[in-house]
NUTI-650597 format. One line per field, with one value per atom (N, C-alpha, C): atom name; z, y, x. Coordinates in steps of 0.1 Angstrom, whole numbers. Example, Ala and Ser with C-alpha at 12.3 -4.5 7.8 and 13.67 -1.06 7.14 Angstrom:
<recs>
sefi <- (N	CA	C	N	CA	C);
Z <- (78	78	78	71	71	79);
Y <- (-57	-45	-33	-22	-11	0);
X <- (132	123	132	128	137	129);
</recs>
This chain:
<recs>
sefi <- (N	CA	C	N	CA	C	N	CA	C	N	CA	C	N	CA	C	N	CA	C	N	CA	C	N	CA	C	N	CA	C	N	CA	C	N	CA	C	N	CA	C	N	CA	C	N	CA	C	N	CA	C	N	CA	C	N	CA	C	N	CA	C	N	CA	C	N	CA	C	N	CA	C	N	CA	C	N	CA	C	N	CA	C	N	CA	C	N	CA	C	N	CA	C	N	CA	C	N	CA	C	N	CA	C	N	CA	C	N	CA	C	N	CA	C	N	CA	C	N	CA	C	N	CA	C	N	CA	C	N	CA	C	N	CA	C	N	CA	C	N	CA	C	N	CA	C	N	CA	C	N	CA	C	N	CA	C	N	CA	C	N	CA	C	N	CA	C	N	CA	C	N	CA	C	N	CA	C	N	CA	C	N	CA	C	N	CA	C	N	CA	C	N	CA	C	N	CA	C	N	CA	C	N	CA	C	N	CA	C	N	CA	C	N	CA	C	N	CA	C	N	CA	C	N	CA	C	N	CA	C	N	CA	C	N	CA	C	N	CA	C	N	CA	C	N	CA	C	N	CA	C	N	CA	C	N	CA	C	N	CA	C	N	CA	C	N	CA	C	N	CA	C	N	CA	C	N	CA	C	N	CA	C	N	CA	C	N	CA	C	N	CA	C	N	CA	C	N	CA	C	N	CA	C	N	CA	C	N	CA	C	N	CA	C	N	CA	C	N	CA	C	N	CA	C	N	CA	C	N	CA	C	N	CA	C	N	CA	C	N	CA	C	N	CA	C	N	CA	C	N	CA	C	N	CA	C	N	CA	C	N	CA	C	N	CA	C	N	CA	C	N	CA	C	N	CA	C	N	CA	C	N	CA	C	N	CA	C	N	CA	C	N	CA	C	N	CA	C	N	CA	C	N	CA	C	N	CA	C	N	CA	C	N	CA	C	N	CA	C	N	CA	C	N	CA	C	N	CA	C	N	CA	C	N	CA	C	N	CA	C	N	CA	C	N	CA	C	N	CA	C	N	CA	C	N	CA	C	N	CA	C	N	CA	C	N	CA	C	N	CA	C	N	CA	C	N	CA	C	N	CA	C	N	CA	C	N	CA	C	N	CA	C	N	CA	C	N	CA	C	N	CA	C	N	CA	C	N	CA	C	N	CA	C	N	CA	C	N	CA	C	N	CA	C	N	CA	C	N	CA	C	N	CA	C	N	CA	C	N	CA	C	N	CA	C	N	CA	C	N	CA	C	N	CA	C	N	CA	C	N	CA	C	N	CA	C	N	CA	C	N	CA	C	N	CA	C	N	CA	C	N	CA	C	N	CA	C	N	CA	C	N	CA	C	N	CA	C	N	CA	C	N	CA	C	N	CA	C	N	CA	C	N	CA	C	N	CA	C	N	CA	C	N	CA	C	N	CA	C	N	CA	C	N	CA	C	N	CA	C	N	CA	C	N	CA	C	N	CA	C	N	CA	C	N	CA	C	N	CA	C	N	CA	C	N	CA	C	N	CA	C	N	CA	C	N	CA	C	N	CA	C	N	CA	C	N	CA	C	N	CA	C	N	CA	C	N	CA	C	N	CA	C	N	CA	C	N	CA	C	N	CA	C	N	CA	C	N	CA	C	N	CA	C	N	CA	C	N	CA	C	N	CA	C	N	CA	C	N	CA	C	N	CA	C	N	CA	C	N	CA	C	N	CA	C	N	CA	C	N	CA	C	N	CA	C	N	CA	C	N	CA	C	N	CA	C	N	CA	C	N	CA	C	N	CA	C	N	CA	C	N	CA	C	N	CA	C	N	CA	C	N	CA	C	N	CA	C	N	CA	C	N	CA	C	N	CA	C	N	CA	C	N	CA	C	N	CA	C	N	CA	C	N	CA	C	N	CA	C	N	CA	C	N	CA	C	N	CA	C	N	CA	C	N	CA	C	N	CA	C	N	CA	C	N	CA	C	N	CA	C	N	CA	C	N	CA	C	N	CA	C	N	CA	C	N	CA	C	N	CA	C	N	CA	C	N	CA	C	N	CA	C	N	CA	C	N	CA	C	N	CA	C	N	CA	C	N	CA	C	N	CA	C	N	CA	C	N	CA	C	N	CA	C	N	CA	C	N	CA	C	N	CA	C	N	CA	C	N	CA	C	N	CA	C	N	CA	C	N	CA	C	N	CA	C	N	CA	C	N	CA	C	N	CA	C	N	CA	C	N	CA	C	N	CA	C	N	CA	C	N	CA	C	N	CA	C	N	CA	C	N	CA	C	N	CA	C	N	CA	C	N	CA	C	N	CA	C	N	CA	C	N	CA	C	N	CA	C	N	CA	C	N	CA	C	N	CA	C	N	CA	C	N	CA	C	N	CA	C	N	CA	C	N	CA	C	N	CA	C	N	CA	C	N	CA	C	N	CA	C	N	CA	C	N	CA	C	N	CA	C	N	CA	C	N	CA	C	N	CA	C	N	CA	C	N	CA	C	N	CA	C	N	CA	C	N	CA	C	N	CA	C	N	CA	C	N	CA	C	N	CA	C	N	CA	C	N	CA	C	N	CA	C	N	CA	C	N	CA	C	N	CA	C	N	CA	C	N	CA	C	N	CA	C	N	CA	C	N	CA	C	N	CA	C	N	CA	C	N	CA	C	N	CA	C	N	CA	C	N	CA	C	N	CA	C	N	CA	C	N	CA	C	N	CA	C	N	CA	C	N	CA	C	N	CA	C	N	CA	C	N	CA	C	N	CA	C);
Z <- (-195	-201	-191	-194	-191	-184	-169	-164	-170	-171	-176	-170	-159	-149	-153	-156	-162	-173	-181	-201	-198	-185	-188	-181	-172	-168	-176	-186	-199	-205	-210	-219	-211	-202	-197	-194	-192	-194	-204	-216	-231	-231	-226	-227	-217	-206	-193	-193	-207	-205	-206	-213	-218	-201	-195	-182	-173	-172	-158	-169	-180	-178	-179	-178	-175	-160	-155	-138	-126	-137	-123	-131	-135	-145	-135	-128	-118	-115	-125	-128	-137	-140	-155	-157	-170	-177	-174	-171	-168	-174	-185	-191	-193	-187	-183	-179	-170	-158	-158	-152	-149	-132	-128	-113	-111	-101	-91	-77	-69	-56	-46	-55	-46	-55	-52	-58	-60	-46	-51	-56	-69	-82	-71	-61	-53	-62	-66	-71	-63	-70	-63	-69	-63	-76	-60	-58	-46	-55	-58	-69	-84	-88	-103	-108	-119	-126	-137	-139	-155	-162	-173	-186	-198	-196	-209	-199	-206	-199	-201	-192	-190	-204	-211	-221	-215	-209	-199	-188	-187	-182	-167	-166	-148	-145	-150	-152	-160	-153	-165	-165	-174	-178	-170	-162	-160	-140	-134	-123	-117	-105	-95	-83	-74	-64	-56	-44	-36	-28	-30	-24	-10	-3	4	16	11	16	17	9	3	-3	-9	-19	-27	-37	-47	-56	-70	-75	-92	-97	-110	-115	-126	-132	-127	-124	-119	-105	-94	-84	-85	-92	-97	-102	-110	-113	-100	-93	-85	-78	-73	-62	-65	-77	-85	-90	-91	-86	-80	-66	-58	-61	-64	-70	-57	-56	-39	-43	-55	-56	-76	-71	-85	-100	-99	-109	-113	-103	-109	-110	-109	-111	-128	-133	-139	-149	-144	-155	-158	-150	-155	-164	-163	-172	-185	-186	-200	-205	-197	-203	-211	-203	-205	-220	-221	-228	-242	-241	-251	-260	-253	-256	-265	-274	-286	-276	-277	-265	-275	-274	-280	-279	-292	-288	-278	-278	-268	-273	-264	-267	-280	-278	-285	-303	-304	-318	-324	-316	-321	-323	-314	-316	-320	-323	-322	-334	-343	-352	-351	-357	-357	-357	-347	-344	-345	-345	-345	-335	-322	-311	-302	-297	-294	-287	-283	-276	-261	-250	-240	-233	-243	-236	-236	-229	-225	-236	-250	-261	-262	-263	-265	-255	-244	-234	-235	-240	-241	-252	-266	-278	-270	-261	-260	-249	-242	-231	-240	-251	-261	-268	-275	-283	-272	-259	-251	-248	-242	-237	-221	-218	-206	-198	-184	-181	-184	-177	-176	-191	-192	-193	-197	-195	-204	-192	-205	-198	-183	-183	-169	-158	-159	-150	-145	-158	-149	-143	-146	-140	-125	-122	-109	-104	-110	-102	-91	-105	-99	-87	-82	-72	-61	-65	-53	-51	-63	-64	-75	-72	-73	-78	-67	-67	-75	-92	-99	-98	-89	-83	-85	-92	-94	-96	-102	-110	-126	-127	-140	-149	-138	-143	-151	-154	-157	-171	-179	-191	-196	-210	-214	-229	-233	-242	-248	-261	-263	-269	-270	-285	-275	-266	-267	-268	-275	-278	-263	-263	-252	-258	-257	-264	-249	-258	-247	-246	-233	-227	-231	-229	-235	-232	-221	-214	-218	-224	-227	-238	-238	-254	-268	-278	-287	-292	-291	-297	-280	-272	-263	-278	-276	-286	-283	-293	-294	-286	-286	-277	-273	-262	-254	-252	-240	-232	-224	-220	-208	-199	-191	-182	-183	-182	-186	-178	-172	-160	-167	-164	-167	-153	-157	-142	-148	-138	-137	-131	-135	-127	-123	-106	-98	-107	-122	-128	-135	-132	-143	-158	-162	-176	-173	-183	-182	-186	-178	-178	-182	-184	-186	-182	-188	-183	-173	-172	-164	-175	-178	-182	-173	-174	-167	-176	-186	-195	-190	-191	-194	-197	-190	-198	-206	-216	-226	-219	-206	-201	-192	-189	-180	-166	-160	-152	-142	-149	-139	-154	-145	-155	-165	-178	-187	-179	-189	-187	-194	-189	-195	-185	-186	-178	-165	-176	-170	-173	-165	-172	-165	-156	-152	-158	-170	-175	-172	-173	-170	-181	-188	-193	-196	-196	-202	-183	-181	-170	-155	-148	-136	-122	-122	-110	-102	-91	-85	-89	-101	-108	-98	-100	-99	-106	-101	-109	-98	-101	-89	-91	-79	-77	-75	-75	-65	-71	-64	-65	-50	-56	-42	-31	-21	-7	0	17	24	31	28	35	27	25	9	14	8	10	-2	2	-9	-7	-21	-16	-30	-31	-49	-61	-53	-62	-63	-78	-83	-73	-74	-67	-53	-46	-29	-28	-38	-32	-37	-51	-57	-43	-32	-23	-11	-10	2	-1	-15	-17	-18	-19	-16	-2	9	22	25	14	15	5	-3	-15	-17	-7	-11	-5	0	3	-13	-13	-29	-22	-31	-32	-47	-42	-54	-57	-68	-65	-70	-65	-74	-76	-84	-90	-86	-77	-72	-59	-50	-38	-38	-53	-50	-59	-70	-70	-62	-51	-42	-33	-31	-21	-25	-40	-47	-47	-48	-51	-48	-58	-50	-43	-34	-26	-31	-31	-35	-23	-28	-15	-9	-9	2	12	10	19	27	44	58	64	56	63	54	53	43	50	45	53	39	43	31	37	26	27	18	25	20	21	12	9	23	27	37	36	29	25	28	24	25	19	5	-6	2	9	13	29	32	48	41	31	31	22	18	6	14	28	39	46	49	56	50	40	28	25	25	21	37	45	58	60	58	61	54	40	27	33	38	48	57	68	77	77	65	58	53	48	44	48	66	74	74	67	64	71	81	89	85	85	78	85	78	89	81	89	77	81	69	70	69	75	77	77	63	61	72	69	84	75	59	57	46	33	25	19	17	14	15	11	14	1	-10	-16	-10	-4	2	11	19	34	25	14	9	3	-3	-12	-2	11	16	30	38	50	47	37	37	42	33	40	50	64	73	82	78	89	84	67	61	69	69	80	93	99	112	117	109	111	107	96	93	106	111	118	128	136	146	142	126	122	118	111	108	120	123	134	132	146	148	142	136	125	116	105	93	95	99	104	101	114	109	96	85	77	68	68	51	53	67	64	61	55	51	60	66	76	72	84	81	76);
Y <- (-330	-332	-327	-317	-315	-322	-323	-335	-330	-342	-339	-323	-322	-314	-299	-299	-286	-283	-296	-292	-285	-292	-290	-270	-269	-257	-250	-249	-241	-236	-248	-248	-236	-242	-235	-219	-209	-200	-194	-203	-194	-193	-196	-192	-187	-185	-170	-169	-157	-153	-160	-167	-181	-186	-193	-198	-190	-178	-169	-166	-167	-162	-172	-184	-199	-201	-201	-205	-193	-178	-168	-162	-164	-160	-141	-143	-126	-116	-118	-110	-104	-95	-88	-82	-82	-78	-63	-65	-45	-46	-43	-41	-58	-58	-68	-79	-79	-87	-93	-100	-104	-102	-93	-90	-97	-102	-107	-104	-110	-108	-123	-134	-143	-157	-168	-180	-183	-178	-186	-181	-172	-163	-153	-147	-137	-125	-120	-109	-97	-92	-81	-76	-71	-70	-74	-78	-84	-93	-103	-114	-113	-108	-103	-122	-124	-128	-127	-129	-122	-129	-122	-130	-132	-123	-124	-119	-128	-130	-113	-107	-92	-94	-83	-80	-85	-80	-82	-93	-102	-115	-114	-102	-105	-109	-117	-124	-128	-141	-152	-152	-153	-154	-168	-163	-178	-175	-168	-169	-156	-158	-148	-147	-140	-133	-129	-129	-122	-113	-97	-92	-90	-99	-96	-106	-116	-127	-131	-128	-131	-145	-152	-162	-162	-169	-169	-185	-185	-197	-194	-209	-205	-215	-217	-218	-233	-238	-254	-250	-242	-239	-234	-225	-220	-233	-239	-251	-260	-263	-270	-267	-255	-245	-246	-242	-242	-252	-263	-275	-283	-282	-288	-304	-297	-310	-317	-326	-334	-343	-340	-346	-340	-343	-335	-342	-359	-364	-354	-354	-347	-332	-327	-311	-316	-326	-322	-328	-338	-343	-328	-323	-314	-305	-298	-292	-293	-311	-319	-314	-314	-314	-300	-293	-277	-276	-277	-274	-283	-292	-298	-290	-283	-272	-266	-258	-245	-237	-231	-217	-204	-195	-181	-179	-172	-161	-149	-137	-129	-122	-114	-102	-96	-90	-80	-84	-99	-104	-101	-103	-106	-88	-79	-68	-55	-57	-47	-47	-36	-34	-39	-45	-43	-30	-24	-19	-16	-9	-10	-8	-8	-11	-22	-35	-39	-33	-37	-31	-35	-29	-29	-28	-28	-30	-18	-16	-1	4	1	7	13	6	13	24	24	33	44	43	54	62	54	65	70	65	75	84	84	96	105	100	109	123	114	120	128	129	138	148	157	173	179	188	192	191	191	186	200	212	225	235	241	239	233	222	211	206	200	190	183	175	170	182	194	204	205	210	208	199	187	170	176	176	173	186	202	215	206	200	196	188	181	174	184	197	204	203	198	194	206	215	226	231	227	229	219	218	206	206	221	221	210	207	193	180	181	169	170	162	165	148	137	127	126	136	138	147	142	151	143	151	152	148	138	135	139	146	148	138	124	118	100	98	87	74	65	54	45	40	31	20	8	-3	-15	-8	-11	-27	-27	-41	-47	-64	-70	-67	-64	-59	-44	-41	-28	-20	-10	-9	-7	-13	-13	5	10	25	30	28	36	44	54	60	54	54	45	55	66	78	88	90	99	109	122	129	123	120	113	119	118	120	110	112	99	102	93	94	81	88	79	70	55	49	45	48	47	39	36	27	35	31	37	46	39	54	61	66	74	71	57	53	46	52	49	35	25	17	8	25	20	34	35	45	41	50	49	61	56	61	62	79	79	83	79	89	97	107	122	124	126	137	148	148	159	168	175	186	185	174	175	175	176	177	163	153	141	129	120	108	100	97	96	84	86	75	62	55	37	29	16	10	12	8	10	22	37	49	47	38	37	25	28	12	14	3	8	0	2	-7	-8	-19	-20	-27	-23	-29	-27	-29	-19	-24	-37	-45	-40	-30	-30	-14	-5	7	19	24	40	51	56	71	77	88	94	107	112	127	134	140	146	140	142	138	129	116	105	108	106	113	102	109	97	99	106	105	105	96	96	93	93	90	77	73	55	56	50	47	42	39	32	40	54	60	73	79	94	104	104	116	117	101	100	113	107	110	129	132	143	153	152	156	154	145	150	166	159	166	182	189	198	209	200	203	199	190	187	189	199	200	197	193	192	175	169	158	143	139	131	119	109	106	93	79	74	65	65	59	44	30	19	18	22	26	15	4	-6	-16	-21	-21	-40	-45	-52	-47	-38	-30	-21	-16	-10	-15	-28	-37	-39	-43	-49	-36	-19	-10	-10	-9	-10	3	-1	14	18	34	38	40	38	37	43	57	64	69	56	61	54	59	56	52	64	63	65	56	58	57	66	69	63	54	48	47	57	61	53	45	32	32	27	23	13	21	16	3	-7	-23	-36	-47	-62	-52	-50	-55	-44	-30	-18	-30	-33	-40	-50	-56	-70	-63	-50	-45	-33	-34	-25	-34	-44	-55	-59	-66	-68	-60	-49	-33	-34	-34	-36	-47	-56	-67	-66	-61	-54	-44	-34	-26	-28	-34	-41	-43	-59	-62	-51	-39	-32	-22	-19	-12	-3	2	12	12	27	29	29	17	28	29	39	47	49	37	45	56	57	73	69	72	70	85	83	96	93	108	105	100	104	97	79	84	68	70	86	85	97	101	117	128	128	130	135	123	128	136	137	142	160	162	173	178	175	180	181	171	170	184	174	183	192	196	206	207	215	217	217	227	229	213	206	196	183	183	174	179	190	198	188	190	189	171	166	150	147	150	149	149	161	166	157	151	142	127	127	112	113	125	123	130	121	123	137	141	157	168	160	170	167	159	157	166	167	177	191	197	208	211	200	203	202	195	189	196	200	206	224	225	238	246	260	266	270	265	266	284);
X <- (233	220	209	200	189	178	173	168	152	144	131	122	125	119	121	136	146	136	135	134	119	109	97	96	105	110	111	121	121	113	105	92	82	81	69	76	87	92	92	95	91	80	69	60	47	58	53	41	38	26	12	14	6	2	7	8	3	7	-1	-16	-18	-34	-38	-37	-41	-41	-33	-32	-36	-27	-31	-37	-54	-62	-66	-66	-67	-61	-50	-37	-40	-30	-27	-12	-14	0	5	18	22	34	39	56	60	71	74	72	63	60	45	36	24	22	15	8	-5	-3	-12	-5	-25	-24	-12	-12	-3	-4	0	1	-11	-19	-33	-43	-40	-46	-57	-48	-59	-57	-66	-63	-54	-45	-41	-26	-19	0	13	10	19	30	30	34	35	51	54	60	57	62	73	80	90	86	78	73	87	99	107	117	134	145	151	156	162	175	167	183	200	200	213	218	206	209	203	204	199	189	180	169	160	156	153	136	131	115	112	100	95	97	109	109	95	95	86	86	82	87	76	70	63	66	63	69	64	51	46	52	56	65	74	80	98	99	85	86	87	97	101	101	102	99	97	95	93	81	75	61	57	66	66	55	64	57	41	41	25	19	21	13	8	19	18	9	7	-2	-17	-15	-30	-35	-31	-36	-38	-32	-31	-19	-10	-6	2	5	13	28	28	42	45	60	65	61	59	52	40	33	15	21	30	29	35	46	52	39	30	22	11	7	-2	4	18	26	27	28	29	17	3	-10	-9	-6	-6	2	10	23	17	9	4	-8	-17	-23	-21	-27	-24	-26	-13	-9	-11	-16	-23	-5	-5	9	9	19	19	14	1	-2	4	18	21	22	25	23	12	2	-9	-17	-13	-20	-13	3	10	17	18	30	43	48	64	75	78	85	103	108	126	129	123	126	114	116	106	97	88	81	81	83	86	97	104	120	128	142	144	150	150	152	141	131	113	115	115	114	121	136	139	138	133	127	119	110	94	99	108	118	120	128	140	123	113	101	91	94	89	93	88	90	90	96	95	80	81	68	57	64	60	61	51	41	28	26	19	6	-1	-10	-9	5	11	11	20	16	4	-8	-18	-25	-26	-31	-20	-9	-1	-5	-9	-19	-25	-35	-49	-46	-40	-37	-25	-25	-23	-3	1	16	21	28	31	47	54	69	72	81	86	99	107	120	128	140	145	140	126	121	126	134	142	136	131	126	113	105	90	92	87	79	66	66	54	53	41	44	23	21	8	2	4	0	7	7	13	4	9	-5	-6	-17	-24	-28	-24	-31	-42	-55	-65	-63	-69	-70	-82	-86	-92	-105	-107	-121	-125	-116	-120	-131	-138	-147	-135	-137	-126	-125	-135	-140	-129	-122	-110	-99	-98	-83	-81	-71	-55	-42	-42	-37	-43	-33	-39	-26	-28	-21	-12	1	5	18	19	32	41	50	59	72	76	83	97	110	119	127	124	130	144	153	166	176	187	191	201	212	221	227	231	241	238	222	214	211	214	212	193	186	170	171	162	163	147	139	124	116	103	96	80	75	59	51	43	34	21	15	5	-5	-14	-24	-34	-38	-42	-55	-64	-75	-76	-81	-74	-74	-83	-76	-70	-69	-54	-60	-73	-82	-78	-76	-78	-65	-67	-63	-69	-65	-77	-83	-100	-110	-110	-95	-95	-96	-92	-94	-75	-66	-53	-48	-49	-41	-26	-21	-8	-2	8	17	30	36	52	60	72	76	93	103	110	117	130	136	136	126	120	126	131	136	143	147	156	159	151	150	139	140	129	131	117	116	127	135	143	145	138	141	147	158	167	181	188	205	203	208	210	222	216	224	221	229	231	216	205	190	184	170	166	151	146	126	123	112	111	94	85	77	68	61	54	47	43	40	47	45	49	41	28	25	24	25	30	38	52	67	65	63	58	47	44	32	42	52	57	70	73	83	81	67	58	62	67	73	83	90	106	112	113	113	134	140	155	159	144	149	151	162	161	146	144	134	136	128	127	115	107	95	96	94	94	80	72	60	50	57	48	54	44	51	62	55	68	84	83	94	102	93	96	102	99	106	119	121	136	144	141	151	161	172	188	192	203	204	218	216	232	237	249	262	264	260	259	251	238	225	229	222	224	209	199	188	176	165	159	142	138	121	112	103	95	79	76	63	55	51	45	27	22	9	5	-7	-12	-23	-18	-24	-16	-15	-6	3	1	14	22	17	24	34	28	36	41	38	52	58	59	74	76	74	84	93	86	91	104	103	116	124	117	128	138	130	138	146	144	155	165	161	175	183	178	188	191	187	197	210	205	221	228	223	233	239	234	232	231	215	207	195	189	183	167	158	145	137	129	122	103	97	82	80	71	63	51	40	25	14	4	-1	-17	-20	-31	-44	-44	-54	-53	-59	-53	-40	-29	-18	-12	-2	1	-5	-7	-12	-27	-34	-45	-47	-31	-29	-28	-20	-18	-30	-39	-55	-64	-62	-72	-74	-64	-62	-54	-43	-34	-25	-12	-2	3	-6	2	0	-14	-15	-4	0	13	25	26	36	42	29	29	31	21	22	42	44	60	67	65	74	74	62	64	70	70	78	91	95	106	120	132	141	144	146	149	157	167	178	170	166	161	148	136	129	130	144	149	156	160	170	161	151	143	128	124	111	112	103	97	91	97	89	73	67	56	51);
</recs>
């Protein structure tokens, strides 16, 4: 039998999303998950929540994670925090209060069609993989031009979809389309089965990213997944975004590469078995240092070498549009180890 504490645990798990925009009101919703900056509703995406239990069991709605810290916990803990509560009586009585409440349903009930694949999950994901197109020629090509990213050389993870819907956020003008242009990136898991995509929406010309509030969503199974470039080897590159990894790969065009599209995914990415050494060109903020940190103590144990990569201005992307090639070149060359250098860079 179920101890009170359990049943009130449950409770408050079915209903996730309800709870983080009650307690971590500074968050917001991305696929799966609820982002914020930490327990104590700082704004920011350090701290994922699981709003709904993983098709496949490997995780339960209701738990969370910091990737900035390596705390972890479930909705009991967030209560507790956010109220200051000093013993498990008052956390578990505020709960009762909560849970007594008329809780809004989820988002998606309330604003979304019924579908034959839910919505978010990697069945959804992979109809909108399957109903997309090569990236080149398209809209995408030119949005990643425009940013000076050129070579799509073994990017086999990216297409193109013309029409894909956006369902605006609450803050948003309701007169936002319902679709747009988008890049759509398939994340994968170690044996190549899609396990979820990234959506990036589009300016109709393709000039910049559209004008909403969120043009980056992700959805379906992303934990421990990435976008992955290349064929996995024993030297690989790591880091949170597409066009980071997309801008180095510009001067390394044969090094594999995987992006967890955020720095606490990036922190959880699983390693294939035959990586030794892994360079992770990480976002220069908290959430970028505590999901290097983590990524690092993961390889350790698995005795994998890592190695950051640090761009000279806010990211490599910047370091590529901004300063240019030969000076992306050059800074590389002094970070990454002397064979990998000669084997992975591009003569200037």
């Amino acid at each position: 039998m179920q101890s009170p504490a359990s049943q009130i645990a449950d409770a408050l798990a079915t209903n996730a999303e309800a709870v983080c925009r009650h307690y971590l009101s500074k968050g917001h919703k991305e696929g799966r998950y609820w982002l914020v900056g930490d327990v104590h509703n700082t704004p920011g995406r350090s701290l994922y929540v699981r709003l709904s239990a993983s098709p496949d069991g490997s995780g339960a709605a209701g738990k969370w994670t910091d990737a900035q810290n390596g705390d972890h916990g479930d909705l009991l803990d967030i209560i507790a925090v956010a109220r200051n509560c000093r013993t498990m009586r008052e956390t578990l009585d505020e709960a009762r209060r909560f849970l007594s409440m008329p809780l809004p349903p989820p988002l998606e009930t309330t604003r979304l069609p019924r579908s034959k694949a839910p919505a978010g999950t990697p069945e959804a994901a992979r109809r909108l993989w399957a109903a997309s197109k090569p990236v080149a020629p398209t809209l995408a090509a030119t949005y990643l031009a425009s940013r000076q990213i050129t070579d799509l050389s073994g990017v086999d993870a990216l297409r193109f979809h013309p029409n894909c819907w956006y369902r605006a956020s609450d803050d948003e003008d309701p007169a936002v389309p319902p679709a747009w242009p988008a890049m759509i990136a398939a994340v994968t898991d170690l044996e190549g089965s899609i396990t979820g995509v990234h959506r990036t929406w589009l300016a109709l010309d393709g000039s910049d990213k559209a004008p909403i509030a969120y043009p980056r969503r992700a959805m379906g199974n992303l934990l421990g997944q990435g976008v992955r470039i290349g064929r996995s080897g024993p030297i690989m590159m790591a880091g949170e975004g597409i066009e980071t990894l997309l801008s180095l790969r510009q001067v390394m065009p044969s090094m594999p590469a995987i992006a967890g599209l955020s720095a606490a995914h990036l922190a959880a990415i699983r390693f294939p078995a035959m990586l030794r050494r892994l360079y992770v060109a990480r976002d220069d903020d908290p959430a970028g240092a505590g999901a290097l940190a983590t990524l690092s103590k993961r390889a350790l144990m698995a005795r994998i070498e890592v190695v950051p990569l640090k761009p000279g201005l806010g990211d490599f992307n910047d370091d590529l549009t901004t300063l240019g090639r030969e000076c992306l070149l050059a800074n590389l060359r002094d970070q990454l180890r002397g064979e990998d250098a000669e084997h992975f860079l591009t003569r200037a």
